[in-house]
C-alpha positions as CSV (number, residue, x, y, z in Angstrom):
1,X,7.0,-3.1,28.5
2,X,3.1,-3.8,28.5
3,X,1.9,-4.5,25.4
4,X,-1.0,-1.5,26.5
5,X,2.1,0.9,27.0
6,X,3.5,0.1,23.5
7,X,0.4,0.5,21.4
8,X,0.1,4.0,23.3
9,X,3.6,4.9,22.7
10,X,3.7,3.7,19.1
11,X,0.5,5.8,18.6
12,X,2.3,8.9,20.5
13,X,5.5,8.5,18.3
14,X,3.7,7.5,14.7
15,X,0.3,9.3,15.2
16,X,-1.1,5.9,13.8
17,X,-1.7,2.5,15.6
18,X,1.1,-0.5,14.4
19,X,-1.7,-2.2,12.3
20,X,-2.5,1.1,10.3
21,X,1.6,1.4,10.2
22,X,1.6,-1.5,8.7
23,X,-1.1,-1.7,6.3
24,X,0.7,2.0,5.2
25,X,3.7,0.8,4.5
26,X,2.0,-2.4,2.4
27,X,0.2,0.3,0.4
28,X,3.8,2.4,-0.1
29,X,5.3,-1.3,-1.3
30,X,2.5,-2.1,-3.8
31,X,3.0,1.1,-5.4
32,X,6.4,0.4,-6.4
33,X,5.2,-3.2,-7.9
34,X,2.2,-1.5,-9.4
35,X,4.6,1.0,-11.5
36,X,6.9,-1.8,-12.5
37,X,3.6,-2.9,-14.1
38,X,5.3,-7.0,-14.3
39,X,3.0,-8.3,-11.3
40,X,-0.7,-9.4,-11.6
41,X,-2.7,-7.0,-8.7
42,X,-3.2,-11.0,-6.4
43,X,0.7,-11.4,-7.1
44,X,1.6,-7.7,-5.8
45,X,-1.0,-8.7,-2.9
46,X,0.5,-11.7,-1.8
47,X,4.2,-9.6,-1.9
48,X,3.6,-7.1,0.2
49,X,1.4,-9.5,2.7
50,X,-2.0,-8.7,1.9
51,X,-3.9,-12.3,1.8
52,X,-6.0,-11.4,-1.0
53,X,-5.9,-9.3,-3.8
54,X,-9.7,-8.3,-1.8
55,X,-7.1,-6.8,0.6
56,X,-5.5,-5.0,-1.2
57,X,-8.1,-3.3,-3.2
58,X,-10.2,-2.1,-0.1
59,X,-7.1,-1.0,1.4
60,X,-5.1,0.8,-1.7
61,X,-8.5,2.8,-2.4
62,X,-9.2,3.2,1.1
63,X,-5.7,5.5,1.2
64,X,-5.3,6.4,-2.1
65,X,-8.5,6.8,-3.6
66,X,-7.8,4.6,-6.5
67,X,-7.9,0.9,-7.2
68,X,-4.7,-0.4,-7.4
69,X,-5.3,-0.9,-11.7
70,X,-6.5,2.5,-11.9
71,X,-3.2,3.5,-10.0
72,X,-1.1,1.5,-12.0
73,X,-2.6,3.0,-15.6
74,X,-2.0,6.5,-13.9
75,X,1.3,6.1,-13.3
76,X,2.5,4.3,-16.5
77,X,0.8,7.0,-18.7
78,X,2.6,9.7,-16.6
79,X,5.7,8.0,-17.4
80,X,5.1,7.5,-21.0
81,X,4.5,11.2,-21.4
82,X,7.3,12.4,-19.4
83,X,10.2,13.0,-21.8
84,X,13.4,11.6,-20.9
Protein backbone atom coordinates (compact mmCIF):
# COMPACT_ATOMS: atom_id res chain seq x y z
CA UNK A 1 0.00 0.00 0.00
CA UNK A 2 1.20 3.65 -0.85
CA UNK A 3 2.10 5.44 1.96
CA UNK A 4 -0.60 8.37 0.31
CA UNK A 5 -3.32 5.52 0.44
CA UNK A 6 -2.60 4.76 4.17
CA UNK A 7 -2.60 8.22 5.59
CA UNK A 8 -6.08 8.58 3.73
CA UNK A 9 -7.32 5.35 5.04
CA UNK A 10 -6.07 5.87 8.49
CA UNK A 11 -7.79 9.29 8.35
CA UNK A 12 -11.14 7.53 6.89
CA UNK A 13 -11.00 4.90 9.74
CA UNK A 14 -9.72 7.22 12.85
CA UNK A 15 -11.10 10.59 11.67
CA UNK A 16 -7.50 11.87 12.72
CA UNK A 17 -4.11 11.68 10.86
CA UNK A 18 -1.47 8.92 12.57
CA UNK A 19 0.66 11.82 14.01
CA UNK A 20 -2.48 13.37 15.83
CA UNK A 21 -3.27 9.45 16.82
CA UNK A 22 -0.31 9.41 18.23
CA UNK A 23 0.29 12.55 20.03
CA UNK A 24 -3.58 11.39 21.49
CA UNK A 25 -2.68 8.52 22.82
CA UNK A 26 0.77 10.17 24.45
CA UNK A 27 -1.70 12.69 26.07
CA UNK A 28 -4.12 9.51 27.30
CA UNK A 29 -0.60 7.85 28.75
CA UNK A 30 0.55 10.98 30.63
CA UNK A 31 -2.62 11.25 32.31
CA UNK A 32 -2.27 8.09 34.03
CA UNK A 33 1.50 9.06 35.18
CA UNK A 34 0.24 12.56 36.10
CA UNK A 35 -2.52 10.97 38.67
CA UNK A 36 0.03 8.60 40.05
CA UNK A 37 1.61 11.92 40.99
CA UNK A 38 5.47 9.83 41.42
CA UNK A 39 6.96 11.35 38.04
CA UNK A 40 8.44 14.91 37.60
CA UNK A 41 6.18 16.53 34.37
CA UNK A 42 10.17 16.09 31.93
CA UNK A 43 10.12 12.35 33.46
CA UNK A 44 6.31 11.69 32.41
CA UNK A 45 7.45 13.51 28.96
CA UNK A 46 10.22 11.46 28.20
CA UNK A 47 7.74 8.15 29.11
CA UNK A 48 5.24 8.53 26.90
CA UNK A 49 7.89 9.90 24.05
CA UNK A 50 7.48 13.43 24.07
CA UNK A 51 11.26 14.92 23.73
CA UNK A 52 10.68 17.61 26.06
CA UNK A 53 8.67 18.34 28.85
CA UNK A 54 8.04 21.80 26.18
CA UNK A 55 6.14 18.92 24.33
CA UNK A 56 4.30 17.92 26.47
CA UNK A 57 2.90 21.05 27.86
CA UNK A 58 1.87 22.65 24.45
CA UNK A 59 0.40 19.46 23.57
CA UNK A 60 -1.53 18.35 27.02
CA UNK A 61 -3.07 22.00 27.08
CA UNK A 62 -3.54 22.05 23.50
CA UNK A 63 -6.25 18.88 24.16
CA UNK A 64 -7.02 19.21 27.42
CA UNK A 65 -7.01 22.68 28.26
CA UNK A 66 -4.89 22.34 31.26
CA UNK A 67 -1.09 22.21 31.87
CA UNK A 68 -0.22 18.92 32.73
CA UNK A 69 0.50 20.34 36.78
CA UNK A 70 -2.74 21.97 36.79
CA UNK A 71 -4.18 18.48 35.54
CA UNK A 72 -2.33 16.62 37.95
CA UNK A 73 -3.59 18.98 41.18
CA UNK A 74 -7.11 18.43 39.65
CA UNK A 75 -7.09 15.04 39.81
CA UNK A 76 -5.43 14.34 43.10
CA UNK A 77 -7.76 16.78 44.93
CA UNK A 78 -10.75 14.93 43.25
CA UNK A 79 -9.34 11.83 44.75
CA UNK A 80 -8.74 13.13 48.05
CA UNK A 81 -12.29 14.15 48.36
CA UNK A 82 -13.89 11.25 46.98
CA UNK A 83 -14.76 8.98 50.01
CA UNK A 84 -13.68 5.48 49.75
Amino acid sequence: MSLRTFLRRFRDATGVTPGGWLIEERVEAAKVLLCRGRLGIEEVAVAVGFASAHALRHHFRTRTGLSPVAYRQQFLSTEKASPE
